[in-house]
C-alpha positions in Angstrom: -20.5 -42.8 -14.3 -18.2 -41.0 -12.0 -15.4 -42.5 -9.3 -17.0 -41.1 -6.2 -13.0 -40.1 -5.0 -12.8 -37.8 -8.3 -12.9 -34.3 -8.0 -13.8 -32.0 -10.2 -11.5 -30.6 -12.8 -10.9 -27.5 -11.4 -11.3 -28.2 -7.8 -8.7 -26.2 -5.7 -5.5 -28.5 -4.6 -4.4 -28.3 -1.3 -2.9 -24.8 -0.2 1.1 -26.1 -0.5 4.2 -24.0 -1.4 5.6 -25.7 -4.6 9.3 -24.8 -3.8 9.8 -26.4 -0.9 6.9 -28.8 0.0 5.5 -27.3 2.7 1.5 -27.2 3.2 0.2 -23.8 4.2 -2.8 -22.2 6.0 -3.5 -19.7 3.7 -6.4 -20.1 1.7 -6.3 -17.3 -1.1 -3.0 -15.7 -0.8 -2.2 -12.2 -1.6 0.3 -10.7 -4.1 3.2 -10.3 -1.5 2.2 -13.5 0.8 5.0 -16.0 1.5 5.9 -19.8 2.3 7.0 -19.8 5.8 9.5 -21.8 5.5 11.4 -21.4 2.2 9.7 -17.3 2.2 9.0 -17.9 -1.9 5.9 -16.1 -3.0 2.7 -18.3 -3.1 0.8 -16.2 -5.4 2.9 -17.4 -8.4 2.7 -19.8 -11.4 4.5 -22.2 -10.1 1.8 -23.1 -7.9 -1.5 -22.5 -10.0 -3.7 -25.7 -11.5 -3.1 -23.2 -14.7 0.5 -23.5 -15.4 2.3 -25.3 -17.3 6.3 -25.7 -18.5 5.1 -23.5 -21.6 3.3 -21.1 -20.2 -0.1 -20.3 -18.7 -3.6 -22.4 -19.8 -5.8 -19.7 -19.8 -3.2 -17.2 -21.8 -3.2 -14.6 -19.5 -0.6 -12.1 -19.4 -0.3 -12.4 -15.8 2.5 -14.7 -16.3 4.0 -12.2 -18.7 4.4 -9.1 -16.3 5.5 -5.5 -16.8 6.8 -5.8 -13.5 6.4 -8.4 -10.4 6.6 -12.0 -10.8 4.4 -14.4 -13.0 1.2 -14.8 -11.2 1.8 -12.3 -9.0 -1.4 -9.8 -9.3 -3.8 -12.9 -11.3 -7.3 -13.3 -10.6 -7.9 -16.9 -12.0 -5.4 -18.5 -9.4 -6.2 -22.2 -8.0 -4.0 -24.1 -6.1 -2.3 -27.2 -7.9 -4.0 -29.9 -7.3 -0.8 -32.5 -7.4 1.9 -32.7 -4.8 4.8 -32.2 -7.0 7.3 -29.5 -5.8 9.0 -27.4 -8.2 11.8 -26.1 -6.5 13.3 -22.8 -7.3 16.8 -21.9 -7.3 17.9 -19.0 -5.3 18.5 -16.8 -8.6 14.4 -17.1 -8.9 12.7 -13.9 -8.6 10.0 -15.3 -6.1 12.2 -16.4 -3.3 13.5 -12.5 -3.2 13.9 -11.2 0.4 13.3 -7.5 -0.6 9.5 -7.4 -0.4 9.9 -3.9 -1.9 11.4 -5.3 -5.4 8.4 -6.9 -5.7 
């Protein structure tokens, strides 16, 4: 028998920035889209139902890129479904201001 409030496992989390906190309107963000307030990336590990401290779930080698950041270019991302923020600090690859680096 199921709790009628519980989701499903892999149900998408609310669309949230991890770094700073901040709840977002983007649904299914691209490789270069950003947190509006902090400007971190969203498409990154840090806030994917898939990661955790030692690495990615699923084993995908997304989170070990040639170039970009972890997460950046992967097609299995889902929003975290917790509202624990994971803040970054500023030597953090993701919270770049020179879209072209990445």
């Amino acid at each position: 028998m199921t709790d009628a409030n519980q989701r499903p496992p892999f149900d998408p989390g609310e669309p949230m920035c991890r770094n700073c906190g901040v709840k977002t309107s983007i649904v299914d963000p691209g490789p270069h889209d950003r947190c509006e307030e902090c400007k971190a990336h969203l498409r990154h590990c840090r806030n994917c139902m898939f990661r955790t401290l030692s690495g990615c779930l699923l084993h995908l080698k997304y989170r070990w890129p040639s170039s970009g950041l972890p997460g950046q270019d992967c097609p299995r991302f889902i929003w975290r479904d917790d509202d624990v923020a994971d803040g970054l600090d500023g030597a953090d690859p993701a919270t770049a201001e020179d879209e072209g680096t990445w």
